[in-house]
TIVO-147557 format. One record per residue (C-alpha): residue number from 1; x, y, z; residue in one letter. Coordinates in Angstrom, 1 decimal. Each point is the difference from the previous one (the first is absolute). Example, Ala and Ser with C-alpha at 12.3 -4.5 7.8 and 13.67 -1.06 7.14 Angstrom:
2
  pos      xx      yy      zz  code
    1    12.3    -4.5     7.8     a
    2     1.4     3.4    -0.7     s
//
This chain:
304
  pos      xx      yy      zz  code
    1   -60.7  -115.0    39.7     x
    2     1.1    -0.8     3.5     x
    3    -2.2     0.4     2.7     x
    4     1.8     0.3     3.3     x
    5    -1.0     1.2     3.7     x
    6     2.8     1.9     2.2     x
    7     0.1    -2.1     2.7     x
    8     0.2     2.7     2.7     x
    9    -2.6    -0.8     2.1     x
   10     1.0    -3.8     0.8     x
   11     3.7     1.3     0.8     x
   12    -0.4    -1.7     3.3     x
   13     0.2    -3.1    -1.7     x
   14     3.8    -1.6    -0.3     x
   15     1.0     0.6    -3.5     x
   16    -0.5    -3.8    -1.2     x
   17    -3.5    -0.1     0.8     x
   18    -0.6     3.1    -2.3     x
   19    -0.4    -1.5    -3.2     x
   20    -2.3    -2.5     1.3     x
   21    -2.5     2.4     1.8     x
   22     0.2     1.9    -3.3     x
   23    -1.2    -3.1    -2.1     x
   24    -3.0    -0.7     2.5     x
   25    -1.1     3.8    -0.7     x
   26    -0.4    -1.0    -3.1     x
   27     3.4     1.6    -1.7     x
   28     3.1    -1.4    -2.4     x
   29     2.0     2.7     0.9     x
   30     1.5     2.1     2.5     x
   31     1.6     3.9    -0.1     x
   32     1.9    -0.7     3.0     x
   33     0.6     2.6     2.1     x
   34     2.2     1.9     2.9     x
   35     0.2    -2.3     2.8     x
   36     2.3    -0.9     2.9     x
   37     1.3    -3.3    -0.8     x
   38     0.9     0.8    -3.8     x
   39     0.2     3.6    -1.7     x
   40    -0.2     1.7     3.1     x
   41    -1.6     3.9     0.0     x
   42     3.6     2.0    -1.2     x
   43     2.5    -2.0     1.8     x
   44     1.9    -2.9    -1.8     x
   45    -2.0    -3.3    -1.0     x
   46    -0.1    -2.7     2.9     x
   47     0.5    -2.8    -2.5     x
   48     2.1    -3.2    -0.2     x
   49     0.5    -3.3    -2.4     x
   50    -2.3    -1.8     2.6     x
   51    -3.0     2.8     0.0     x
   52     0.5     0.2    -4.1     x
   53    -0.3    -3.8     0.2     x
   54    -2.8    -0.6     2.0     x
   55    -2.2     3.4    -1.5     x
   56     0.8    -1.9    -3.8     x
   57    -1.0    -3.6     1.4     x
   58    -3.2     1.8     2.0     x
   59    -1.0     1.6    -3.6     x
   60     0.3    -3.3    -1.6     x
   61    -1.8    -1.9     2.1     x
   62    -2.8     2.8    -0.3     x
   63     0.2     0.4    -3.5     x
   64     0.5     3.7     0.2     x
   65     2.3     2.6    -1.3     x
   66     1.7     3.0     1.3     x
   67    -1.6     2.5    -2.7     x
   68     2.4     2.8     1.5     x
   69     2.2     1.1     2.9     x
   70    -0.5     3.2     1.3     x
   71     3.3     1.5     2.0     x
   72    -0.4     3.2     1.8     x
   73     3.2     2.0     0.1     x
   74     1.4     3.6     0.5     x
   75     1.1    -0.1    -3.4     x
   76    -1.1     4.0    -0.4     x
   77     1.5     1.0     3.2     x
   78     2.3     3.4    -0.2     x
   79     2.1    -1.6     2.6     x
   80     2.5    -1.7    -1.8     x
   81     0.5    -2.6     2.6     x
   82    -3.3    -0.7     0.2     x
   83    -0.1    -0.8    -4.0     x
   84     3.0    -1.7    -0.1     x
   85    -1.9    -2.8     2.6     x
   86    -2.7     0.9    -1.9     x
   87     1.7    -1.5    -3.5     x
   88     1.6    -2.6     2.0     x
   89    -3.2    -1.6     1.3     x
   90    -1.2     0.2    -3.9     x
   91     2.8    -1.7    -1.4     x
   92    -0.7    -3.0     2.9     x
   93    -4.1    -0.1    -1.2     x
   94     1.0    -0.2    -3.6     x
   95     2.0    -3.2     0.7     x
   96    -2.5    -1.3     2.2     x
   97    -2.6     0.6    -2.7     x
   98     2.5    -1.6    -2.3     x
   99     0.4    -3.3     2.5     x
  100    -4.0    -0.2    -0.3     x
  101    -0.6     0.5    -3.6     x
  102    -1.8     2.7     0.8     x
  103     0.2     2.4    -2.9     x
  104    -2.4     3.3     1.3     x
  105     0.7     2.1     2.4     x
  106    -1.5     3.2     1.1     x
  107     0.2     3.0     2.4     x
  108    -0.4     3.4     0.5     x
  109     1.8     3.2    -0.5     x
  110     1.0     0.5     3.8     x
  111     1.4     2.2     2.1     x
  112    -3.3     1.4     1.8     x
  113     0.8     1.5     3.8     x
  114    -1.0    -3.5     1.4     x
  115     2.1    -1.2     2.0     x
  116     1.6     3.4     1.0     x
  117     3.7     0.4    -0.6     x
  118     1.6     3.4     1.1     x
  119    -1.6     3.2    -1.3     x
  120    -3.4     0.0    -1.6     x
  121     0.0    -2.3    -2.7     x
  122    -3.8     1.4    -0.8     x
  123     0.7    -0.5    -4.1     x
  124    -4.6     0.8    -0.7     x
  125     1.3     4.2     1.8     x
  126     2.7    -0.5    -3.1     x
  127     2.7     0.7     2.3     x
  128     2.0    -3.1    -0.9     x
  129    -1.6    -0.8    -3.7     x
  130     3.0     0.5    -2.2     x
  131     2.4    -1.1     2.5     x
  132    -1.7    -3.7     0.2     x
  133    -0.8     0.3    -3.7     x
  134     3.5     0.3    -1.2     x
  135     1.1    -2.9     2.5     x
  136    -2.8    -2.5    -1.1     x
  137     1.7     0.6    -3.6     x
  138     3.6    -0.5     1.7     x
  139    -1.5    -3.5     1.2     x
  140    -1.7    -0.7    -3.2     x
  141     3.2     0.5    -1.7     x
  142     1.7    -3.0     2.0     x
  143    -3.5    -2.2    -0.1     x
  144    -1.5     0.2    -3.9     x
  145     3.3    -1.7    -1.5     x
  146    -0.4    -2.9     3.0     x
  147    -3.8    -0.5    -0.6     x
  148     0.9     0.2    -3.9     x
  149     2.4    -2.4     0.3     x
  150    -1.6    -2.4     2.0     x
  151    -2.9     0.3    -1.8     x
  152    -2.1     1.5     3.3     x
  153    -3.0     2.5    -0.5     x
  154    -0.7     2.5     2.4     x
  155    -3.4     1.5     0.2     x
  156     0.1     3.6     1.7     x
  157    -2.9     1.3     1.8     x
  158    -0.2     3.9     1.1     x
  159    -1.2     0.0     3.9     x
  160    -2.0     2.7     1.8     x
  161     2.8     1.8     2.3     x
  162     3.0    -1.0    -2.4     x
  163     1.9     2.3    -2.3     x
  164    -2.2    -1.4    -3.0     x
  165    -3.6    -0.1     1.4     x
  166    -1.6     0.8    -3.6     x
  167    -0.6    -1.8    -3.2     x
  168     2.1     2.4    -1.5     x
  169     3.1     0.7     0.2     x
  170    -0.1    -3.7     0.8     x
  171    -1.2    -1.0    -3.5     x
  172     2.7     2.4    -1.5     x
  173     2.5    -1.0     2.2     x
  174    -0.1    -3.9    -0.8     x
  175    -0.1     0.8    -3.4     x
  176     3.1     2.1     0.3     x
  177     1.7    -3.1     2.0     x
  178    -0.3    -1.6    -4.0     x
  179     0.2    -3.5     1.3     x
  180    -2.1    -2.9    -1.1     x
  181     0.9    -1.3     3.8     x
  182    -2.2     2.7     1.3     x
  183    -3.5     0.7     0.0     x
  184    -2.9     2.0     2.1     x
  185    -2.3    -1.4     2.5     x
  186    -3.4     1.7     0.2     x
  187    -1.1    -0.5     3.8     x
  188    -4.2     0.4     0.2     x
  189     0.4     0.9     3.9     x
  190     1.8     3.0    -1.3     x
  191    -2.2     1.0    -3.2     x
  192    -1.3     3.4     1.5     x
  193     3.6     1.0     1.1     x
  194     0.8    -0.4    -4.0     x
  195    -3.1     1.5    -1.7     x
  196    -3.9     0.0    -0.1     x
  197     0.0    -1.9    -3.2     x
  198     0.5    -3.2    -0.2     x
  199    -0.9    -1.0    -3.4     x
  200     2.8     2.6    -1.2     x
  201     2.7    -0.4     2.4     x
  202    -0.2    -3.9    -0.5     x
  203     0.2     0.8    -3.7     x
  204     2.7     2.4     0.2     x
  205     2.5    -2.6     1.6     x
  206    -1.1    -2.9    -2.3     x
  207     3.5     0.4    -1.7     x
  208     1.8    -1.7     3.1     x
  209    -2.7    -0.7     2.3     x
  210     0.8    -3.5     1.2     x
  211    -1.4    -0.6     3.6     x
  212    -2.8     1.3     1.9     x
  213    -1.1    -0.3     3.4     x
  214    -3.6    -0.4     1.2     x
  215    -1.1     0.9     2.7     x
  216    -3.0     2.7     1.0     x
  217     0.1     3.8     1.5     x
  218    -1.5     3.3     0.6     x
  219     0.2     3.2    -1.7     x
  220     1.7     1.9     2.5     x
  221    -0.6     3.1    -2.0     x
  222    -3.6    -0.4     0.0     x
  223    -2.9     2.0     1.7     x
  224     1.6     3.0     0.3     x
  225     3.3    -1.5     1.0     x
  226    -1.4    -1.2     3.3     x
  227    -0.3    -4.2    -1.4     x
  228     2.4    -0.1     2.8     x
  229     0.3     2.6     2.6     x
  230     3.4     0.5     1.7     x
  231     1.5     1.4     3.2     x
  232     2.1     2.2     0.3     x
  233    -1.8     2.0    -3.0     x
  234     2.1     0.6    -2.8     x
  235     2.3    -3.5     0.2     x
  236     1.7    -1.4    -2.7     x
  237    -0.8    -3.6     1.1     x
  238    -0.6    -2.2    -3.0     x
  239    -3.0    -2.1     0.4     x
  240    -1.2    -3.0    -1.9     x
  241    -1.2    -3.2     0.3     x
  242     0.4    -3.2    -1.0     x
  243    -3.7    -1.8     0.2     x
  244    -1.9    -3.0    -2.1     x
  245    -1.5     0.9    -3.1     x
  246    -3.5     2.0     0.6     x
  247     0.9     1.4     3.2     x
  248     1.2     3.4    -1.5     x
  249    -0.5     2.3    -3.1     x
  250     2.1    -1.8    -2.3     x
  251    -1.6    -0.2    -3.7     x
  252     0.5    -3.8    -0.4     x
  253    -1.6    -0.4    -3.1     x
  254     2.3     3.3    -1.6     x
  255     2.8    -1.8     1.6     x
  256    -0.6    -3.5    -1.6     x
  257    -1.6     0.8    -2.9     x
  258     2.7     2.6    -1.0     x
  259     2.6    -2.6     0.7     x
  260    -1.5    -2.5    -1.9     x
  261    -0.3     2.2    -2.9     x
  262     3.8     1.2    -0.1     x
  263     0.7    -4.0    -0.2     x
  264     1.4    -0.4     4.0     x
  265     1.3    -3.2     0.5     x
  266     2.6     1.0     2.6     x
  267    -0.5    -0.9     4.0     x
  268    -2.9     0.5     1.7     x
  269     0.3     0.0     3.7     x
  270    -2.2     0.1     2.3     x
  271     1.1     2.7     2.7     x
  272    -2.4     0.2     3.1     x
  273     1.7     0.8     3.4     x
  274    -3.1     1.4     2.3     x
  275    -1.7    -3.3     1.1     x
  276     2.8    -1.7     1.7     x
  277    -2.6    -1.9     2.5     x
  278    -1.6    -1.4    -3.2     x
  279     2.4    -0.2    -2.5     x
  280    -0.9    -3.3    -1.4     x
  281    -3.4     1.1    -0.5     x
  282     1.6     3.2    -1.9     x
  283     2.6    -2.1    -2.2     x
  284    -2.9    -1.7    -1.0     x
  285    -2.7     2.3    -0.9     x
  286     2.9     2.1    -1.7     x
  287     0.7    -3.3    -2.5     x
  288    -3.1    -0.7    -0.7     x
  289    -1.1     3.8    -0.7     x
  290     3.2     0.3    -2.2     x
  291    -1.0    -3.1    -1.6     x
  292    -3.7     1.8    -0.9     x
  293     1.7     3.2    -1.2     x
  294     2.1    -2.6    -2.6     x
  295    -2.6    -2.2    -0.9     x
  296    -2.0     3.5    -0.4     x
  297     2.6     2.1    -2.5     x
  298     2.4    -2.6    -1.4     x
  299    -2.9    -2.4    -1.2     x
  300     1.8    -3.4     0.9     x
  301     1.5     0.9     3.0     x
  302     3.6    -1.2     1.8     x
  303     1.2    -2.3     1.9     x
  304     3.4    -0.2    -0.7     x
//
């Protein structure tokens, strides 16, 4: 098992002090994420032979690895230009994940109204769900044989506000992809937007489950609905968070033990973007708590 934190909270960091910051947190690897001086949030990657060389040199003097890269694309955009960039931008992160030996990447399904681009882009109303669908599987059709061949696997998350926000399709839909090179990611922050049982949902996707995220949340749907209360009434904001393990309703030992029994020994990162003005203090409490929930349900634990 790898066990990883997403970085996001020490982005103010230049990129070659990364992997060191991550070792003194007490990590061996890092799920690096969308930032400004590498795969930048949907625009093209701002990387170069001297960044790849000094991010490979910084790893190995840390003695940490890049567990995956996670690119953020329009990949499911109905604008055609806008997935063509999209596909583009991929292509680029595949070879940079290539140059760095990395062999995991992950993302989600995309295409959520954020940022706005022309008319309302709103895919939860169901207004755009078919139309992004059926370009996601126009990109997937250009990507799979690239990550195949290159011997790449991509983890796919489903995202509160995208065209997939569920466990299912999601589940169904990777399996229909029918590519070893392509997996599921099961984000905790997100368990109450996929189900209220996490022992069986977990189960359900054991068959290509390969990644999870952990981080802590609220029910939103809870007492009565009103967990989170929300002006104007009636909004279709999508709210979750993102916060250290105990701080939310999360059933951690479902989560762990489950995994544990269905043999996991994918990624494991830890995903915690609230406490910005402590984040060291949250990378880690989250490693150590991880490391209790191993130690706990896979009897000798890893470090890997």
């Amino acid at each position: 098992m790898r066990i990883a934190i997403d970085p996001f909270m020490h982005r103010h960091l230049p990129l070659e002090a990364i992997p060191a910051k991550v070792k003194e947190l007490g990590y061996d690897w890092i799920e690096l994420s969308p930032r400004g001086d590498f795969l930048e949030w949907f625009k093209a990657p701002r990387v170069f032979p001297d960044r790849i060389k000094a991010l490979k040199q910084a790893l190995k003097d840390a003695d940490v690895g890049i567990a995956s890269l996670l690119p953020m694309y329009r990949w499911a955009s109905p604008d055609e230009a806008e997935r063509q960039a999209a596909v583009k931008h991929w292509k680029r992160a595949i070879e940079i994940a290539v140059e760095l030996g990395v062999d995991t990447m992950n993302s989600e399904f995309g295409r959520g109204p954020h940022p706005d681009k022309g008319s309302c882009y709103c895919c939860h109303t169901g207004s755009m769900i078919e139309a992004c669908e059926d370009a996601w599987w126009r990109s997937m059709e250009e990507l799979v044989p690239i990550l195949e061949r290159e011997g790449i696997q991509l983890n796919v998350e489903p995202h509160p506000e995208d065209w997939c926000e569920t466990i299912q399709p999601a589940l169904d839909i990777i399996r229909t992809v029918n590519s070893k090179r392509v997996k599921f990611l099961y984000c905790a922050p997100h368990t109450f937007y996929f189900g209220d049982d996490t022992v069986a949902m977990l189960r359900e996707s054991a068959d290509v489950l390969a990644h999870v995220h952990v981080g802590d949340t609220f029910n939103h749907k809870a007492s009565s609905g009103l967990r989170y209360i929300l002006n104007p009434p009636g909004t279709q904001a999508r709210v979750h968070q993102h916060l250290n393990i105990g701080q939310g309703e999360v059933p951690w030992d479902d989560f762990f033990g489950t995994l544990a029994a269905i043999g996991f020994d994918g990624i494991m990162t830890a995903c915690v973007f609230a406490w910005e003005d402590r984040a060291d203090h949250s990378g880690r409490f989250m490693r150590t708590e991880m490391q209790k929930y191993i130690d706990q349900y896979w009897k000798e634990g890893s470090r890997k």
